[in-house]
PDB file of N, CA, C and O in Angstrom:
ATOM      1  N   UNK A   1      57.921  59.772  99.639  1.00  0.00           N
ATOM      2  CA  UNK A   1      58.939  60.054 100.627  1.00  0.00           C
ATOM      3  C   UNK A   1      59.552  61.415 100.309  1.00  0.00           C
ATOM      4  O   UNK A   1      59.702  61.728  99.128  1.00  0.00           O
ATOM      5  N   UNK A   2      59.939  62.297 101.354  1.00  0.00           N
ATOM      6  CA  UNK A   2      60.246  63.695 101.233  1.00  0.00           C
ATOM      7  C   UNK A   2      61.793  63.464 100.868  1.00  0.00           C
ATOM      8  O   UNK A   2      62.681  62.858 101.468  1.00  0.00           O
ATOM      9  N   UNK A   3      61.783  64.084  99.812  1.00  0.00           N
ATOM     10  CA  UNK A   3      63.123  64.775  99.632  1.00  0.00           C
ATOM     11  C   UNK A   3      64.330  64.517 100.983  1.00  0.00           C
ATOM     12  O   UNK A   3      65.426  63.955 100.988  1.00  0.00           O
ATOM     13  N   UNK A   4      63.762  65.017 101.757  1.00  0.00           N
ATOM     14  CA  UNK A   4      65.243  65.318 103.158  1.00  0.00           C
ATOM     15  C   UNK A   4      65.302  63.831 104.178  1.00  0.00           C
ATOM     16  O   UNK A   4      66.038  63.665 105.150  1.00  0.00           O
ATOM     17  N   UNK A   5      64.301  62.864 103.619  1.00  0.00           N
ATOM     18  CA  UNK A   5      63.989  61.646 104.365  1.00  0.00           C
ATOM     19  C   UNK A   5      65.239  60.669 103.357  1.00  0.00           C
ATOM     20  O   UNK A   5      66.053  59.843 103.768  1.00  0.00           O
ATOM     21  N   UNK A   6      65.049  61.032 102.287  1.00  0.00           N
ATOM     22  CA  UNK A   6      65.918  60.042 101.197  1.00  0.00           C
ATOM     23  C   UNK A   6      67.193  60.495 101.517  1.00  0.00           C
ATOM     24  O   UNK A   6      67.963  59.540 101.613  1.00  0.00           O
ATOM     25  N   UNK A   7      67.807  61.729 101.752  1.00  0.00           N
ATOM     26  CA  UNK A   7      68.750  61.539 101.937  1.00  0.00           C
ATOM     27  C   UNK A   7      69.130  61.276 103.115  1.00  0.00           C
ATOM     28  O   UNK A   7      70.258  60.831 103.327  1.00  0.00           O
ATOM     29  N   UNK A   8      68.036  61.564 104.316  1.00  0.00           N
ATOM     30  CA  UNK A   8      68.564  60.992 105.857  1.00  0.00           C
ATOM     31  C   UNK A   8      68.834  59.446 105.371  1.00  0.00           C
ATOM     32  O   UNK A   8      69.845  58.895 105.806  1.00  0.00           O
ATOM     33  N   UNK A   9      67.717  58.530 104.234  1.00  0.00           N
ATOM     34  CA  UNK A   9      67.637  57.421 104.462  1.00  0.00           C
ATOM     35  C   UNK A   9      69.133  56.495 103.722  1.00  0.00           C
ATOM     36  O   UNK A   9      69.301  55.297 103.948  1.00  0.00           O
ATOM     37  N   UNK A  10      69.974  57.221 102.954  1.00  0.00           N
ATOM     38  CA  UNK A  10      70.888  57.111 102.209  1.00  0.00           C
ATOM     39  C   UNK A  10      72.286  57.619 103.401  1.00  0.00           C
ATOM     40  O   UNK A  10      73.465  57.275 103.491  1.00  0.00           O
ATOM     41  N   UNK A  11      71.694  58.272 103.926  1.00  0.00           N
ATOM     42  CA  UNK A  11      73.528  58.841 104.983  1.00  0.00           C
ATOM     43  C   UNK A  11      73.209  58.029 105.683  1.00  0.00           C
ATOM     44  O   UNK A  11      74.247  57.743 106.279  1.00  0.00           O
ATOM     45  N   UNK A  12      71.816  56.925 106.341  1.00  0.00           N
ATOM     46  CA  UNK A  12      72.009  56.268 107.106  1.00  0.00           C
ATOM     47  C   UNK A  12      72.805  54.753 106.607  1.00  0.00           C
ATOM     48  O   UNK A  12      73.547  54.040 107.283  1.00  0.00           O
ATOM     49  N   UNK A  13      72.389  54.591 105.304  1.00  0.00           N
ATOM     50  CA  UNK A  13      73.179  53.427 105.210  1.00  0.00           C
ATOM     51  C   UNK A  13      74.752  53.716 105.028  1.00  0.00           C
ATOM     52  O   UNK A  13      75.765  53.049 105.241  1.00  0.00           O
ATOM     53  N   UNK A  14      74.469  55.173 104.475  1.00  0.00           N
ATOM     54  CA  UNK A  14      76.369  55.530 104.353  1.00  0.00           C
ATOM     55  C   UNK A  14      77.647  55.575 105.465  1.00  0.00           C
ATOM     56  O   UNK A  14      78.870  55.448 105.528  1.00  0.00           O
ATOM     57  N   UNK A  15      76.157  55.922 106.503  1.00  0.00           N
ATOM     58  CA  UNK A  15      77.243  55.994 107.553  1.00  0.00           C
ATOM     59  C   UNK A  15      77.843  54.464 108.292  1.00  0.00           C
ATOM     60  O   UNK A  15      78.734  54.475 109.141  1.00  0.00           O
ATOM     61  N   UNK A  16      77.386  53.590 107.949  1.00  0.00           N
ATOM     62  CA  UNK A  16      77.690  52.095 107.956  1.00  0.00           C
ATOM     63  C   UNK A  16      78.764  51.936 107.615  1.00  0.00           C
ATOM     64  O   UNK A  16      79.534  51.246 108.283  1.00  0.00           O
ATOM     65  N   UNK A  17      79.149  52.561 106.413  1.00  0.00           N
ATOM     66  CA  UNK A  17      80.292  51.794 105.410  1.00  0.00           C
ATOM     67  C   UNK A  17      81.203  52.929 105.178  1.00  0.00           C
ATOM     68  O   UNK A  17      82.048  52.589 104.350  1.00  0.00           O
ATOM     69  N   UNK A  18      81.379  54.216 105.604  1.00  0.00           N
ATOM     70  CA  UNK A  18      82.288  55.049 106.084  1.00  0.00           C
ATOM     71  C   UNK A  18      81.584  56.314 107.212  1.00  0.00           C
ATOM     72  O   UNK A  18      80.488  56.425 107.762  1.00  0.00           O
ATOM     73  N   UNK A  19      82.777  57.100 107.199  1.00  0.00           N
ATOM     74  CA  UNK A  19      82.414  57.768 107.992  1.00  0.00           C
ATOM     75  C   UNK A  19      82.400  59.604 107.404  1.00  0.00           C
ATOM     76  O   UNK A  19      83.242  60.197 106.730  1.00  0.00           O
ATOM     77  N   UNK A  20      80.827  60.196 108.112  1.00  0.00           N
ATOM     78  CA  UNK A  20      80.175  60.601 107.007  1.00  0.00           C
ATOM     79  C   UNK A  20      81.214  61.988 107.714  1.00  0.00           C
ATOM     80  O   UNK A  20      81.944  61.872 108.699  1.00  0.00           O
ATOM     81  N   UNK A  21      81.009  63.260 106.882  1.00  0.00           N
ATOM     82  CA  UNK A  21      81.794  64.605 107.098  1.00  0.00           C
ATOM     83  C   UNK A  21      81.287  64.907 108.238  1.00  0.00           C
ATOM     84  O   UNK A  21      80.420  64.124 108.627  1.00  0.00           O
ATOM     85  N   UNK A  22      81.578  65.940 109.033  1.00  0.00           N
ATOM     86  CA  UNK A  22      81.063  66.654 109.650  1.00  0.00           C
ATOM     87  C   UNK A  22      79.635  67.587 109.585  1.00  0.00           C
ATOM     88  O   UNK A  22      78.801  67.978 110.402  1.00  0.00           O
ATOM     89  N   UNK A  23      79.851  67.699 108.173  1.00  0.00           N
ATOM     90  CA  UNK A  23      78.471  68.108 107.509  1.00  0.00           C
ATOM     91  C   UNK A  23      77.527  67.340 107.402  1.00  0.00           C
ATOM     92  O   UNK A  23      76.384  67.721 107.652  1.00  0.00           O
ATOM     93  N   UNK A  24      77.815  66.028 106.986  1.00  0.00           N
ATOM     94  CA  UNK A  24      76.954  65.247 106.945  1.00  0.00           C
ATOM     95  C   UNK A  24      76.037  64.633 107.862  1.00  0.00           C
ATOM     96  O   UNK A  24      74.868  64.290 107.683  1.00  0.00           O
ATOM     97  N   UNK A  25      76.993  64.531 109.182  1.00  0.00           N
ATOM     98  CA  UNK A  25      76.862  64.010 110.117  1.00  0.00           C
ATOM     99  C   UNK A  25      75.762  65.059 111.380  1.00  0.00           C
ATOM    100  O   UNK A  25      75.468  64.676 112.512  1.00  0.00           O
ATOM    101  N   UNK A  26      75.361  66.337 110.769  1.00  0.00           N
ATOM    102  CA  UNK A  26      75.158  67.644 111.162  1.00  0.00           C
ATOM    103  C   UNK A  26      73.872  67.501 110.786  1.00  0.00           C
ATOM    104  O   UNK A  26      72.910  67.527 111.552  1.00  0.00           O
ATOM    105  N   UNK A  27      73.832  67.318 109.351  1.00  0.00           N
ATOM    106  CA  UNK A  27      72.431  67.536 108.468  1.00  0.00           C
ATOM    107  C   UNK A  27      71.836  66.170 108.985  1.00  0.00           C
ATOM    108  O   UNK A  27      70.660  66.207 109.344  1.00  0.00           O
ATOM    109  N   UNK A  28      72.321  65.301 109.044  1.00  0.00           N
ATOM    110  CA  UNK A  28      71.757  63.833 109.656  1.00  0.00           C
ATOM    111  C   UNK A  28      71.482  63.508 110.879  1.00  0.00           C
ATOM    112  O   UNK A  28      70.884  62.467 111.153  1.00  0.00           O
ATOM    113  N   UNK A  29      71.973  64.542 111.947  1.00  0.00           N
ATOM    114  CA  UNK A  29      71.311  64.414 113.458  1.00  0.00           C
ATOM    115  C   UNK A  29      70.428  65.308 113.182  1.00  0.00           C
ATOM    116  O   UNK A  29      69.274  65.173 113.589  1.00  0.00           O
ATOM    117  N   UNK A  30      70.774  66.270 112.515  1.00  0.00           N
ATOM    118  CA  UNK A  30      69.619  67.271 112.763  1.00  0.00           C
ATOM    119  C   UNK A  30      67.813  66.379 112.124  1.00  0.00           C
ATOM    120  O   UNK A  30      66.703  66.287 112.648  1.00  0.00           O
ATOM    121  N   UNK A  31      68.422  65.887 110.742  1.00  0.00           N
ATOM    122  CA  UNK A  31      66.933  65.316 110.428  1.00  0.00           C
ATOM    123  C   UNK A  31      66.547  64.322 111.332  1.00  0.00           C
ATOM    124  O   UNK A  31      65.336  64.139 111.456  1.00  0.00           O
ATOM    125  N   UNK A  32      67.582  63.410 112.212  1.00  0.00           N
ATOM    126  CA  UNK A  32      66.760  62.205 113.021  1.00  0.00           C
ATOM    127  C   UNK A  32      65.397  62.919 114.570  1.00  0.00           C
ATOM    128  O   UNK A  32      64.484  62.579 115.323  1.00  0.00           O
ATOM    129  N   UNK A  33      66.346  64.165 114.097  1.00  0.00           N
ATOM    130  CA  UNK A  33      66.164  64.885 115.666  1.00  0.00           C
ATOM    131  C   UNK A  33      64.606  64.912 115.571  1.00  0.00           C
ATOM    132  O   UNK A  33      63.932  64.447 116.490  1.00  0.00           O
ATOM    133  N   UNK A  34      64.001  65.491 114.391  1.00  0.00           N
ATOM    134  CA  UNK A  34      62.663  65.574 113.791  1.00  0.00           C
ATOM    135  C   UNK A  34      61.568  64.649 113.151  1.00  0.00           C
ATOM    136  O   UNK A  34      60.376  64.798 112.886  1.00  0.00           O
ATOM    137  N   UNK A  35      62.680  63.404 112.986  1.00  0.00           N
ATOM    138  CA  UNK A  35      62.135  62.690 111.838  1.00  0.00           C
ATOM    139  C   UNK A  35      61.792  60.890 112.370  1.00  0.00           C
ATOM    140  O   UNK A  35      62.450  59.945 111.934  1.00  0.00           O
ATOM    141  N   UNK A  36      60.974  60.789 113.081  1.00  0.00           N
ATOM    142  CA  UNK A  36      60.829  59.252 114.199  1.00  0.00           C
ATOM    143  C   UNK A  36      60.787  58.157 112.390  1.00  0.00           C
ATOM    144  O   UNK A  36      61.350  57.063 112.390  1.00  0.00           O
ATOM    145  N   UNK A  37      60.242  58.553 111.372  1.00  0.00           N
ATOM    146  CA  UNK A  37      60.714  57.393 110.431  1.00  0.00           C
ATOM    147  C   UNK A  37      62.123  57.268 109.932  1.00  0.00           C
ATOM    148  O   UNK A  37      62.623  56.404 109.211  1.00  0.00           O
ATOM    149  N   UNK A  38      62.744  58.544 110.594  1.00  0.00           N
ATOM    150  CA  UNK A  38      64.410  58.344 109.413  1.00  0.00           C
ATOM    151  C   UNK A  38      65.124  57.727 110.304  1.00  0.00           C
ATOM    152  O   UNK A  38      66.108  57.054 109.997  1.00  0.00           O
ATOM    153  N   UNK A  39      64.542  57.951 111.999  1.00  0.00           N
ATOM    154  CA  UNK A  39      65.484  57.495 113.571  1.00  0.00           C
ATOM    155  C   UNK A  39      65.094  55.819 113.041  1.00  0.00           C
ATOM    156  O   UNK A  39      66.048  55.043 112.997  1.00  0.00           O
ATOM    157  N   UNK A  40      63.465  55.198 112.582  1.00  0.00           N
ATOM    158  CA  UNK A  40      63.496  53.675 112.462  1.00  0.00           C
ATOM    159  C   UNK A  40      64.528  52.982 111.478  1.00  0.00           C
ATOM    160  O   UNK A  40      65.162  51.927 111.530  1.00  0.00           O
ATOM    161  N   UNK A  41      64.413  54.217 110.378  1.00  0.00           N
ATOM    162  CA  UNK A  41      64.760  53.788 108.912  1.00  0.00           C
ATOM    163  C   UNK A  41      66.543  53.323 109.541  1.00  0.00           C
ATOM    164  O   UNK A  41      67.003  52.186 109.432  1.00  0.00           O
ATOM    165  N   UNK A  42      67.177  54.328 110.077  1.00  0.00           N
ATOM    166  CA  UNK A  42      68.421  54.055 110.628  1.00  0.00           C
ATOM    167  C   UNK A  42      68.552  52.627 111.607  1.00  0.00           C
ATOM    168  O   UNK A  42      69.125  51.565 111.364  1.00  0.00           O
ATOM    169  N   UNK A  43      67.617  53.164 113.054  1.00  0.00           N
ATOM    170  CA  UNK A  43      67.594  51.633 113.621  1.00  0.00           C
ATOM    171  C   UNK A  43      68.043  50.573 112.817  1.00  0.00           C
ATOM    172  O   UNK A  43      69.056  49.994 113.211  1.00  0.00           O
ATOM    173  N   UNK A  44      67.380  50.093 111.513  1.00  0.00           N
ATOM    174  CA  UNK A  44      67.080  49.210 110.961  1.00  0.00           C
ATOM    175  C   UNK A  44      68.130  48.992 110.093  1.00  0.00           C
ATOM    176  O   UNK A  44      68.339  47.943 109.484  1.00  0.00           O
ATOM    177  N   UNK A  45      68.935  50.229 110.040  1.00  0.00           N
ATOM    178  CA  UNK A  45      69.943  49.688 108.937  1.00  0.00           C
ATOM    179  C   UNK A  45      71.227  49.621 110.227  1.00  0.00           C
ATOM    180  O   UNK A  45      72.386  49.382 109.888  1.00  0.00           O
ATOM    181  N   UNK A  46      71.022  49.756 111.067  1.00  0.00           N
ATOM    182  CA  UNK A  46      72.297  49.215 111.698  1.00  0.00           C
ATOM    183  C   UNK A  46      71.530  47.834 112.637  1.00  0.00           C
ATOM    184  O   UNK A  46      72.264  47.221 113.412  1.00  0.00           O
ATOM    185  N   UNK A  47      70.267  47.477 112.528  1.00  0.00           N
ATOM    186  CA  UNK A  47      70.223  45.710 112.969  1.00  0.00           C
ATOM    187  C   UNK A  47      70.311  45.152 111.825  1.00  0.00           C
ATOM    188  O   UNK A  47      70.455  43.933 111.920  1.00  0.00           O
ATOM    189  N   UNK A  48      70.278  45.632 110.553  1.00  0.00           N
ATOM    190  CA  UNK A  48      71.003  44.631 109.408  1.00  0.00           C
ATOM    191  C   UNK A  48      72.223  44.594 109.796  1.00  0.00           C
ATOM    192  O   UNK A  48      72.700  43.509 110.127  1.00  0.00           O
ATOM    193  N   UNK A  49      72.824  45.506 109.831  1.00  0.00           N
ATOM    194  CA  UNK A  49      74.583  45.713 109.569  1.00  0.00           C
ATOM    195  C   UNK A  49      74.848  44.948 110.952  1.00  0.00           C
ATOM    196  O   UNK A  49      75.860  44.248 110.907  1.00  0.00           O
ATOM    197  N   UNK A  50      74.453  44.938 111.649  1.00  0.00           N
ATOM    198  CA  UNK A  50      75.040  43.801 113.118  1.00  0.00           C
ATOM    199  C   UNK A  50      74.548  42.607 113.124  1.00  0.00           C
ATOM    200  O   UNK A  50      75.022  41.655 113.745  1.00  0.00           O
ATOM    201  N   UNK A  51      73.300  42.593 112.241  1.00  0.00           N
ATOM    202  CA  UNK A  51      73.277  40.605 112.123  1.00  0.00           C
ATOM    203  C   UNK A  51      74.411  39.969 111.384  1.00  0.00           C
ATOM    204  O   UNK A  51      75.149  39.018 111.641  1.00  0.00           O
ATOM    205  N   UNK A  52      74.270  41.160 109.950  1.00  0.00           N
ATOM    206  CA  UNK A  52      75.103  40.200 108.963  1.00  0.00           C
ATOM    207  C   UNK A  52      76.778  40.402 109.075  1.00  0.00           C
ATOM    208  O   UNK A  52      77.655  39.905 108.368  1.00  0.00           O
ATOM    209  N   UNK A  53      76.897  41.375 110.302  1.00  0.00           N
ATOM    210  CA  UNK A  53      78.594  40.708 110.731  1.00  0.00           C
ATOM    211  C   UNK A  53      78.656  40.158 111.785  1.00  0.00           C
ATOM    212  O   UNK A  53      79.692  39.626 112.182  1.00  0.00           O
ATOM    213  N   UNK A  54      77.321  40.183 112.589  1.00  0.00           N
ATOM    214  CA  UNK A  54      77.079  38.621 113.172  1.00  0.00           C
ATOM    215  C   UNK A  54      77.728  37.470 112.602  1.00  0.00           C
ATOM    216  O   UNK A  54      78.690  36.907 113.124  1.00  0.00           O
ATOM    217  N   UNK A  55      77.152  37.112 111.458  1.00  0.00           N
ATOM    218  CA  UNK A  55      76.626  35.770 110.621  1.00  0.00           C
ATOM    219  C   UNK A  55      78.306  35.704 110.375  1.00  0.00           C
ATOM    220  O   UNK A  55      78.960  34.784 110.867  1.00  0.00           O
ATOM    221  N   UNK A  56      78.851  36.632 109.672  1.00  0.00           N
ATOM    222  CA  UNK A  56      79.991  36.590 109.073  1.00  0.00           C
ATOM    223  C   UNK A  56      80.875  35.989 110.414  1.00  0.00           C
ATOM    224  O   UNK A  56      81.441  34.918 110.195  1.00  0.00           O
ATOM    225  N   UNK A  57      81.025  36.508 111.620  1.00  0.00           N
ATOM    226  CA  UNK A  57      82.040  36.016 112.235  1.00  0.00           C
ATOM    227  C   UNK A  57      81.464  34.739 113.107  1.00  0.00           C
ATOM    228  O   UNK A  57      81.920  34.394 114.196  1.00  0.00           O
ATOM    229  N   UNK A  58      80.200  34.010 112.303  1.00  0.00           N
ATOM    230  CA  UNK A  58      80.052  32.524 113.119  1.00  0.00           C
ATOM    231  C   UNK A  58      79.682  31.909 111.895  1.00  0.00           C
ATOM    232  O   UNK A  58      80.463  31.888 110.944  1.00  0.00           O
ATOM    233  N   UNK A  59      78.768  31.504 111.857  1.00  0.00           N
ATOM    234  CA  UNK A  59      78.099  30.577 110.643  1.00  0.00           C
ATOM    235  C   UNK A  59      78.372  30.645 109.122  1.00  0.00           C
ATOM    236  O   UNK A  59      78.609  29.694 108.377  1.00  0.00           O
ATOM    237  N   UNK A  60      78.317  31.540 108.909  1.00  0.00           N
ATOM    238  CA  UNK A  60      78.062  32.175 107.322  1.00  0.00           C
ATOM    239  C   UNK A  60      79.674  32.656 107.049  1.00  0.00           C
ATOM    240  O   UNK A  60      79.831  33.109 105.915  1.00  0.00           O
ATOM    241  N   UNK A  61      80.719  32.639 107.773  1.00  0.00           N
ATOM    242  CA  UNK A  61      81.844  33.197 107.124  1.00  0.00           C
ATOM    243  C   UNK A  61      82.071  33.945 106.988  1.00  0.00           C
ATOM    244  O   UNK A  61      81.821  34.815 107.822  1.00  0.00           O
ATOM    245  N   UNK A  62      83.035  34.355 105.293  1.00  0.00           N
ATOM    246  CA  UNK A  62      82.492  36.236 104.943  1.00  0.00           C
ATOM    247  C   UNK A  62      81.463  36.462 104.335  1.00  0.00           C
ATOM    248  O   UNK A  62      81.432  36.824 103.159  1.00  0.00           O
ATOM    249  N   UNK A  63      79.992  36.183 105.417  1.00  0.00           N
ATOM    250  CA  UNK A  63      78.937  36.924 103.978  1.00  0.00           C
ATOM    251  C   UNK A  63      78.992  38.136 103.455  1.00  0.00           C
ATOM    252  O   UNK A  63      79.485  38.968 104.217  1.00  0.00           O
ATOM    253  N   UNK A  64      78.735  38.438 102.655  1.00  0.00           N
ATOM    254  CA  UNK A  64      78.390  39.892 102.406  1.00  0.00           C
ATOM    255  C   UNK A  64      77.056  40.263 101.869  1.00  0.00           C
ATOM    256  O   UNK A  64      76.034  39.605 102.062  1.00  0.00           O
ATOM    257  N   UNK A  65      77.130  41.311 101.214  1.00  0.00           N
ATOM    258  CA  UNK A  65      75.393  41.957 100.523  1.00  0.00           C
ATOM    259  C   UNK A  65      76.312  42.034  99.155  1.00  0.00           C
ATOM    260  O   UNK A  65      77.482  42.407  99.240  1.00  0.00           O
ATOM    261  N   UNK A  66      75.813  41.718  98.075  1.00  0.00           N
ATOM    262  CA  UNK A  66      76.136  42.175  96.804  1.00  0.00           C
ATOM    263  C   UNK A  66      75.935  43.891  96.870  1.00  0.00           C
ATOM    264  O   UNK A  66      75.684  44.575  97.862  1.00  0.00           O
ATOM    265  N   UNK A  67      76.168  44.384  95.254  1.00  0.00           N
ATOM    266  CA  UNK A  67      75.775  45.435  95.146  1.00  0.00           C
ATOM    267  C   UNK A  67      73.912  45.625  95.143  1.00  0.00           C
ATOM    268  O   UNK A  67      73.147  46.490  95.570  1.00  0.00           O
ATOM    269  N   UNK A  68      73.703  44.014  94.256  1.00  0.00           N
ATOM    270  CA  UNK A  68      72.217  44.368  93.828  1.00  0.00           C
ATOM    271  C   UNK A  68      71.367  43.564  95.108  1.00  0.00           C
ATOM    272  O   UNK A  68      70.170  43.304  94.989  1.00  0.00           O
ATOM    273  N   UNK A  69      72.042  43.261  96.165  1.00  0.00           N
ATOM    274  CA  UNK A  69      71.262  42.867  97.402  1.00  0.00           C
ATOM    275  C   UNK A  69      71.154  44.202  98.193  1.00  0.00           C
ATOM    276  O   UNK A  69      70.136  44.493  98.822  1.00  0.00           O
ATOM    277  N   UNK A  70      72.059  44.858  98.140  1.00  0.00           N
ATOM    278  CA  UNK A  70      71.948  46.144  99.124  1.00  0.00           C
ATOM    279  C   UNK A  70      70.918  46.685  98.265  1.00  0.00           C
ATOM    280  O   UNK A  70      69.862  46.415  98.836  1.00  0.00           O
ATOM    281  N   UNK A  71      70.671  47.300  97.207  1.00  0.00           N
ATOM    282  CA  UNK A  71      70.261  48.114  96.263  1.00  0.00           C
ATOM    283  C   UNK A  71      68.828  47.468  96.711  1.00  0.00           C
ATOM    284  O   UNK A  71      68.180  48.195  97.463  1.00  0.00           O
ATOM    285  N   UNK A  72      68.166  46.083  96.330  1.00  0.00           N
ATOM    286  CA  UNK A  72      67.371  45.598  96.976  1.00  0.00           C
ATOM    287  C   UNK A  72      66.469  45.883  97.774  1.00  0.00           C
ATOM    288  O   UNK A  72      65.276  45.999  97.495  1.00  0.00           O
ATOM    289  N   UNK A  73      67.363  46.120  99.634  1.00  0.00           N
ATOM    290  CA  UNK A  73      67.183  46.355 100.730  1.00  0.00           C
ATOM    291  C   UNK A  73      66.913  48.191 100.459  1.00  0.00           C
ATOM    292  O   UNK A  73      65.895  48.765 100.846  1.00  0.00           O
ATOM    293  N   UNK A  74      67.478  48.530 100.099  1.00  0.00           N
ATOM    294  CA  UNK A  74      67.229  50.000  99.909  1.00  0.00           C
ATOM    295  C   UNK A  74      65.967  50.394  99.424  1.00  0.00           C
ATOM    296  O   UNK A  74      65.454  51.414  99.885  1.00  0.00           O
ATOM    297  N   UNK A  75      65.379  49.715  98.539  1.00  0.00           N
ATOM    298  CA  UNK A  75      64.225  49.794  97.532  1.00  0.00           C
ATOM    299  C   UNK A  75      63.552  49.178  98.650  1.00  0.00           C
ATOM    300  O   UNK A  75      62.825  50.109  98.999  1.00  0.00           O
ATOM    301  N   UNK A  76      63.330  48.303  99.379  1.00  0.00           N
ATOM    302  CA  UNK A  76      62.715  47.963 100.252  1.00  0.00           C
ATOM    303  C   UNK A  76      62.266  48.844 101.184  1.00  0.00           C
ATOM    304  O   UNK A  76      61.151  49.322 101.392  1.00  0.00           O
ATOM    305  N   UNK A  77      63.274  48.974 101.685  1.00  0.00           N
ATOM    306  CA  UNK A  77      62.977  49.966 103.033  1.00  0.00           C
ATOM    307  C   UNK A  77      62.360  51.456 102.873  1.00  0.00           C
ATOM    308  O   UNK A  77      61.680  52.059 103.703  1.00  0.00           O
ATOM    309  N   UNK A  78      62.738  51.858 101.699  1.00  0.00           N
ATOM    310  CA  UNK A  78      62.017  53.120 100.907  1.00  0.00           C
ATOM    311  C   UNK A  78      60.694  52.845 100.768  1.00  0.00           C
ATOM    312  O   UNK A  78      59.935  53.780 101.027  1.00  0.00           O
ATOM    313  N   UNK A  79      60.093  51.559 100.343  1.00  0.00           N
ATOM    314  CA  UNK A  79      59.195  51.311 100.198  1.00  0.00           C
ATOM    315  C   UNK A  79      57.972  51.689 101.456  1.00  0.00           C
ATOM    316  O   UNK A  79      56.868  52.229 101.385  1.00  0.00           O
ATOM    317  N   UNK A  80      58.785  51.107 102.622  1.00  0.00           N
ATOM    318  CA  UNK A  80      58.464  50.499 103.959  1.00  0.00           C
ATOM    319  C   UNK A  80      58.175  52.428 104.657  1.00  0.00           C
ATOM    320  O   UNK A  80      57.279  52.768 105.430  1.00  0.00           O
ATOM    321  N   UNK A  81      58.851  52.994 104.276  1.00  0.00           N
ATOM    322  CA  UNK A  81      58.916  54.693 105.012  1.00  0.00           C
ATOM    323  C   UNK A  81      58.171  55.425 103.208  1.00  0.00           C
ATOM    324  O   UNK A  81      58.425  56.617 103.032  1.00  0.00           O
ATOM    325  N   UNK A  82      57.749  55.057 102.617  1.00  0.00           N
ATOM    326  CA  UNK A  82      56.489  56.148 101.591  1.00  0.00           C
ATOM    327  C   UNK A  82      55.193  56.176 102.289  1.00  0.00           C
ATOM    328  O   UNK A  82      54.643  55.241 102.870  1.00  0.00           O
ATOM    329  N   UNK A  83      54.923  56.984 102.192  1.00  0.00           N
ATOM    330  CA  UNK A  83      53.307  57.580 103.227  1.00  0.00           C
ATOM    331  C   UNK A  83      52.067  56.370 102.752  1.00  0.00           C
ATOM    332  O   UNK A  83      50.928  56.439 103.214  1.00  0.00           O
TER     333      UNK A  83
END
């Protein structure tokens, strides 16, 4: 995985859980603009992030992701976008 994909693939989960600079947010449209695996890699981390506060506000309560469940999913999905 390229260098500029890891970090599209890292501001995409960042931008979940705050909200990224202006810079960030700059360098990260610009790579989706080019990049159809960093636009899935994102897709995908915001249909996690809307199931599991799905789940949380019916069935499941407050679920959450641990640290080493996210970390997990990350290693996963890296996996899922290496050539």
């Amino acid at each position: 995985m390229k260098h500029a994909c890891r970090q599209a693939s890292r501001l995409a989960s960042d931008s979940i859980d705050r909200k990224l600079s202006i810079l960030e947010r700059l360098k990260f449209h610009l790579h989706l603009a080019i990049c159809k695996n960093c636009r899935n890699c994102d897709n995908s981390f915001r249909l996690v992030h809307q199931t599991t506060k799905l789940m949380r506000k019916t069935r499941y309560g407050d679920a959450r992701l641990s640290d080493s469940q996210r970390q997990q999913l990350h290693k996963a999905i890296d996996e899922q976008l290496a050539p």
